[in-house]
C-alpha positions in Angstrom: 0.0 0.0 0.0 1.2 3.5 -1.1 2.1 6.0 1.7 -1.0 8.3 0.4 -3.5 4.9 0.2 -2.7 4.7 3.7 -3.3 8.0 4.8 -6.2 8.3 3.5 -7.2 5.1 5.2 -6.1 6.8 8.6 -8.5 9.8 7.1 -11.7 7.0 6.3 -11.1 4.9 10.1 -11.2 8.7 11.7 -14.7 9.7 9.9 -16.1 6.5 11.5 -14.3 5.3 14.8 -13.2 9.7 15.9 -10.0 8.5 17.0 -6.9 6.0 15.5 -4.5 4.7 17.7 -0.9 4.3 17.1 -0.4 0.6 17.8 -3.2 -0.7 15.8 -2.6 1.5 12.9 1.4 -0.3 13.1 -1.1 -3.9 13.3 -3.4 -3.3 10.7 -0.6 -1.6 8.1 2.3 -4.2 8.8 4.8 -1.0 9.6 6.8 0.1 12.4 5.2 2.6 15.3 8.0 4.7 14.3 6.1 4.9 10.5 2.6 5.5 12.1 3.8 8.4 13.1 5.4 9.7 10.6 2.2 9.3 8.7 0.1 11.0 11.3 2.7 13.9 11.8 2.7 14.5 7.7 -1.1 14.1 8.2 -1.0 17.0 11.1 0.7 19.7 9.3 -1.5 19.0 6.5 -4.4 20.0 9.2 -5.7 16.8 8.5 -6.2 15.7 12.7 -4.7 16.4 15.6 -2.1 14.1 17.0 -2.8 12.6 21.0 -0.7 10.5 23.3 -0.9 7.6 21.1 -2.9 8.4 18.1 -4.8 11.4 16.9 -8.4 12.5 16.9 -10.0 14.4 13.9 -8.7 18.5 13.6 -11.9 19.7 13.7 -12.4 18.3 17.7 -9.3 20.5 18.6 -10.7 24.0 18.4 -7.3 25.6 17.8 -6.7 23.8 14.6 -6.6 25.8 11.3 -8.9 24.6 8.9 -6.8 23.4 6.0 -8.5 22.5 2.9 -8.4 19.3 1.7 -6.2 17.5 -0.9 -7.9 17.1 -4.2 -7.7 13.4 -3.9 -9.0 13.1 -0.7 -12.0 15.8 -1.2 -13.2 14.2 -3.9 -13.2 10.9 -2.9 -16.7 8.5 -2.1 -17.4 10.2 1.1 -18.6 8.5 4.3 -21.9 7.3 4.3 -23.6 10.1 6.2 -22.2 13.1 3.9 -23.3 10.7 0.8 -27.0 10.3 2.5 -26.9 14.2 3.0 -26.1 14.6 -0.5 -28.6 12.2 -2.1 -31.4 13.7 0.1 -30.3 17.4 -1.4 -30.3 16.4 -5.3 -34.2 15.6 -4.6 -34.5 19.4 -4.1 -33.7 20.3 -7.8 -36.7 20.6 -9.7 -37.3 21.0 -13.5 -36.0 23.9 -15.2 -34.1 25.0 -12.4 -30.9 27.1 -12.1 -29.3 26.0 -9.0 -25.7 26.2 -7.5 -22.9 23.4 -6.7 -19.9 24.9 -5.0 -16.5 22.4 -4.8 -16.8 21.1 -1.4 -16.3 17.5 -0.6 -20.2 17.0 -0.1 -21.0 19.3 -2.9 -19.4 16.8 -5.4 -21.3 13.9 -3.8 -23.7 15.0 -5.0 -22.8 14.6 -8.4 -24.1 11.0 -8.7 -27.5 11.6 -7.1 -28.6 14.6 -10.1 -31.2 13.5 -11.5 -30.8 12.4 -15.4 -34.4 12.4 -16.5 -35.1 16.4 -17.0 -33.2 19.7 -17.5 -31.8 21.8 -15.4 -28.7 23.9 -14.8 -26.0 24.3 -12.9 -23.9 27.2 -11.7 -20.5 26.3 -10.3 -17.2 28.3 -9.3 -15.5 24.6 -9.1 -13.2 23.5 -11.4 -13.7 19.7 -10.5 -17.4 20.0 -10.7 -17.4 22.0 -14.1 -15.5 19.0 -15.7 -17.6 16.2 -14.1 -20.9 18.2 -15.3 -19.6 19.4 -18.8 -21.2 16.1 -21.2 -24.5 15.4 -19.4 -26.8 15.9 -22.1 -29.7 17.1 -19.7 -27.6 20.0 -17.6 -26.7 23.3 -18.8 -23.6 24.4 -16.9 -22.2 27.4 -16.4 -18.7 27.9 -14.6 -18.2 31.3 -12.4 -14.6 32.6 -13.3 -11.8 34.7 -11.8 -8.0 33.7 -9.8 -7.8 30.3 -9.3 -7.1 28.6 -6.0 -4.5 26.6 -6.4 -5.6 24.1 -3.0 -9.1 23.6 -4.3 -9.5 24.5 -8.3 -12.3 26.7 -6.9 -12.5 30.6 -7.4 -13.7 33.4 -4.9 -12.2 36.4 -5.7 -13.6 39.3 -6.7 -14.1 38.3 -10.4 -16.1 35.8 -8.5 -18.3 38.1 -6.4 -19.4 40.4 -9.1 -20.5 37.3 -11.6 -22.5 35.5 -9.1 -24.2 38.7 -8.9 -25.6 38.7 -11.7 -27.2 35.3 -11.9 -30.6 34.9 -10.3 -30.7 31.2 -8.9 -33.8 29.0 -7.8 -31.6 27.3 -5.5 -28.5 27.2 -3.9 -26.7 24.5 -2.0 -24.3 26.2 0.9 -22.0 25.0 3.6 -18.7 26.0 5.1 -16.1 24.9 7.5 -18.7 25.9 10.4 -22.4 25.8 11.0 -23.7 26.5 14.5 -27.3 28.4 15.6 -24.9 31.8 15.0 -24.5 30.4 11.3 -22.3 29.1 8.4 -18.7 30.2 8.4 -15.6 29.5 7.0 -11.3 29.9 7.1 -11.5 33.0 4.8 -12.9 36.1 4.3 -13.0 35.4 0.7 -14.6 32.6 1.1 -17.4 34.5 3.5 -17.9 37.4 1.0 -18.8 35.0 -1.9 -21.3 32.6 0.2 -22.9 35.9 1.1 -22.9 36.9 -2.9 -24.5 33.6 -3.5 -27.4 33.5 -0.9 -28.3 37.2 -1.9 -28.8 35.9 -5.8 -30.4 33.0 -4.4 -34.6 32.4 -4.0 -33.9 29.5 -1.9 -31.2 28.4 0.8 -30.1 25.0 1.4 -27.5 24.4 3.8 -25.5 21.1 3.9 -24.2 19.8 7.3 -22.6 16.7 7.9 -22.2 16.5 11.5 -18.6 16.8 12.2 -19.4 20.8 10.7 -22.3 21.3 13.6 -21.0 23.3 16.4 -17.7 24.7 14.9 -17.2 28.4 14.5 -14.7 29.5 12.2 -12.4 32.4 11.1 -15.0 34.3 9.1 -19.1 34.2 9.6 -20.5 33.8 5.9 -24.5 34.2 6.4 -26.9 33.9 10.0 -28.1 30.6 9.9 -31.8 32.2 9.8 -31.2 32.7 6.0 -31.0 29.3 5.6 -34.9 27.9 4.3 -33.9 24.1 5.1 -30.4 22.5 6.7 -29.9 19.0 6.1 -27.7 17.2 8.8 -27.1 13.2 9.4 -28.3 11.4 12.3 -24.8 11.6 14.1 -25.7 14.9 15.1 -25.6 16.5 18.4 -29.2 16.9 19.2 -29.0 20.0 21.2 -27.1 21.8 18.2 -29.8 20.9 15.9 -32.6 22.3 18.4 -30.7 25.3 18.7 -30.9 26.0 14.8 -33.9 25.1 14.8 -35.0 27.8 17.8 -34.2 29.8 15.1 -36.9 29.4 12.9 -34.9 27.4 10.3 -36.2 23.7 9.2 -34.2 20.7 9.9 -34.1 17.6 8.3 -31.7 14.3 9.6 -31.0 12.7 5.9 -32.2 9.1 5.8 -35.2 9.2 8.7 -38.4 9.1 6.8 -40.0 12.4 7.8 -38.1 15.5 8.6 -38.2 17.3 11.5 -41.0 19.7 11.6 -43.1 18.5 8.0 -42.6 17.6 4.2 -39.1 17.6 3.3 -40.1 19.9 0.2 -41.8 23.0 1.8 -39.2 25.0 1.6 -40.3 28.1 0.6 
């Protein structure tokens, strides 16, 4: 197994088990201790996780952790089952004729094999990676948001960025961010911010996209309130209290694969 193959297995046991230790990583791999954690210091600067007395924990439970982005390879990957039921559950949202928006997160591309294949619709994207996986299905129009390039995620948020997402009106947008507590969604940069802020003002309806390991976490720069949000989607890993708080807010929550959402018909969203 390739050094990166196993990384990114440390990355998959984390999502599931929320902590790796040292000694049955060494088991399971057939290496030396001594190569564990190597892997998992490589794997810590990257602000992958954070590193504990004999294993590591994901970043995002350490609060002072930077929030790296994500290698290419390892954002768009399969995602874990809750961020793929949270993105299947979100495609149902796109109606006929609709313009709607796909950014280049992780869960945003998961989405990718859940659109549906029997209608038109379009898609506006400032990704890269989902421009390219969208470009030859025959029922999507696609349009890709330009300006600088970020070389870490193939995504663009500049400026350029801001002023053309302006002038799109969209029937519905699909947003999340490094953070997303009852205060709201937020994220590393204030780039980042100013553009999710550009997108829910062009933007008739609001769906926010939180896997549970998001919930709770405030980061660098607050994007939007969460009460602009029409609908959240979560998993059921999430912490219930968090979820009541955003929902004290007057915003409707639904846990991706439970049969009814919390609070009526998973499609009123207006």
């Amino acid at each position: 197994m390739l050094a990166e193959e196993r990384r990114q297995h440390i990355l998959q046991l984390l999502e599931k088990e929320r902590r790796v230790i040292a000694k049955d990583l060494a088991e399971l791999f057939h290496i030396s201790i001594d190569s564990v954690r190597r892997d998992l210091t490589i794997m810590e600067d990257q602000g992958l996780l954070q590193k504990t007395y004999g294993g590591a924990i994901p970043a995002a439970a350490h609060p002072k952790v930077r929030n790296f982005p994500l290698p290419q390879a390892l954002r768009y990957g399969d995602g874990a089952p809750h961020q793929n039921a949270i993105s299947k559950l979100a495609a149902t949202y796109i109606q006929k004729n609709d313009t709607v928006f796909i950014g280049g997160a992780g869960i945003h591309y998961g989405m990718l094999k859940y659109l549906p294949h029997d209608m038109p619709f379009t898609v506006v994207t400032n990704s890269l990676k989902i421009a390219e996986s969208i470009r030859e299905r025959v029922n999507v129009e696609a349009y890709l948001i330009g300006g600088k390039l970020r070389p870490s995620s193939g995504n663009m948020i500049d400026s350029i960025a801001l002023e053309m997402i302006g002038k799109f009106t969209l029937d519905v947008s699909f947003i999340t961010g490094g953070g997303i507590s009852a205060s709201g969604i937020s994220t590393a940069t204030p780039e980042g911010a100013a553009f999710t802020r550009a997108l829910a003002e062009s933007s008739r309806k609001k769906i926010g996209l939180a896997p549970h390991e998001k919930l709770g976490l405030k980061m660098f720069a607050m994007s939007i309130p969460i009460e602009q949000l029409d609908l959240l989607i979560t998993d059921r890993e999430s912490p219930e209290k968090i979820v009541r708080d955003i929902e004290s807010r007057k915003v409707k929550v639904i846990v991706a694969g439970e049969e009814e959402p919390i609070g009526g018909n998973q499609h009123e969203v207006d």
